[in-house]
C-alpha positions in Angstrom: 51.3 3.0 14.4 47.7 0.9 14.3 45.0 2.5 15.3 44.1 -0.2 17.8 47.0 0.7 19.7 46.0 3.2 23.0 48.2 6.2 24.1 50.2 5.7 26.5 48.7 8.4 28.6 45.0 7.3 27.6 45.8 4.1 29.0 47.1 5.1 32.3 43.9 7.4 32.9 42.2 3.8 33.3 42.6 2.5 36.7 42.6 -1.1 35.6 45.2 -0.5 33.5 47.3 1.3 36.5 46.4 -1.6 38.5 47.2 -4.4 35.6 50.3 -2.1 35.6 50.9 -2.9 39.1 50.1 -6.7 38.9 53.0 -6.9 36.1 55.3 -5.3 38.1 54.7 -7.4 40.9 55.1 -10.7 39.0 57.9 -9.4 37.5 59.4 -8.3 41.2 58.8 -11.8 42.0 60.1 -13.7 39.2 63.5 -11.8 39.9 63.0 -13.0 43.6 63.2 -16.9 42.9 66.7 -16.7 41.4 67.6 -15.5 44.9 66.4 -18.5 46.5 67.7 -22.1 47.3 66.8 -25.3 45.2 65.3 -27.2 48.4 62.8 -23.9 48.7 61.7 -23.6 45.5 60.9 -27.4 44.9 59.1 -26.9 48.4 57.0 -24.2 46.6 56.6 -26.1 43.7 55.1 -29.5 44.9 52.6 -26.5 47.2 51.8 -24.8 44.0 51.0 -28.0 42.4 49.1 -29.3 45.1 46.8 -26.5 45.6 46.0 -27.0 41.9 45.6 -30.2 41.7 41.7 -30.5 42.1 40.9 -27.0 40.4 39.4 -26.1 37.0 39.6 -22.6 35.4 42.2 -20.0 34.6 43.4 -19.4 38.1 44.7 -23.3 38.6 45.8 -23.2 34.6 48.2 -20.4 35.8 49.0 -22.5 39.0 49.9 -25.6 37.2 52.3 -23.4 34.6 53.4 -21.5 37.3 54.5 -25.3 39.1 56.7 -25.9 35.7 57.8 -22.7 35.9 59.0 -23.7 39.1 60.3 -27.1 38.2 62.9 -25.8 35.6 64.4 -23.5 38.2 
């Protein structure tokens, strides 16, 4: 094992690691959610997603734009 790697139990005394954790989990929870959902809703959510990102710079509307292809290969 590398000695950059951090305990598992180190890690988790670190609340932004519980909380990046969390965020993981949520996405992950979500993800799982869109193959639940009709075609008509997701390309709904996709042209939104798009939209919204359309006019942003940065890592947030990066993620939005990917997030849109994600969306589109649904």
């Amino acid at each position: 094992m590398s000695r950059s790697r951090m305990h598992v139990g180190f890690a988790l005394k670190s609340p932004e690691t519980r909380k990046a954790c969390a965020a993981f989990e949520e996405v992950a929870a979500a993800l799982d959610m869109f193959d639940t959902l009709p075609v008509p809703v997701l390309e709904a959510l996709r042209d939104h997603v798009a939209d919204q990102a359309k006019d942003e710079i940065g890592p947030r509307a990066e993620f939005m734009r990917a997030f849109a292809t994600y969306l589109e290969g649904r």
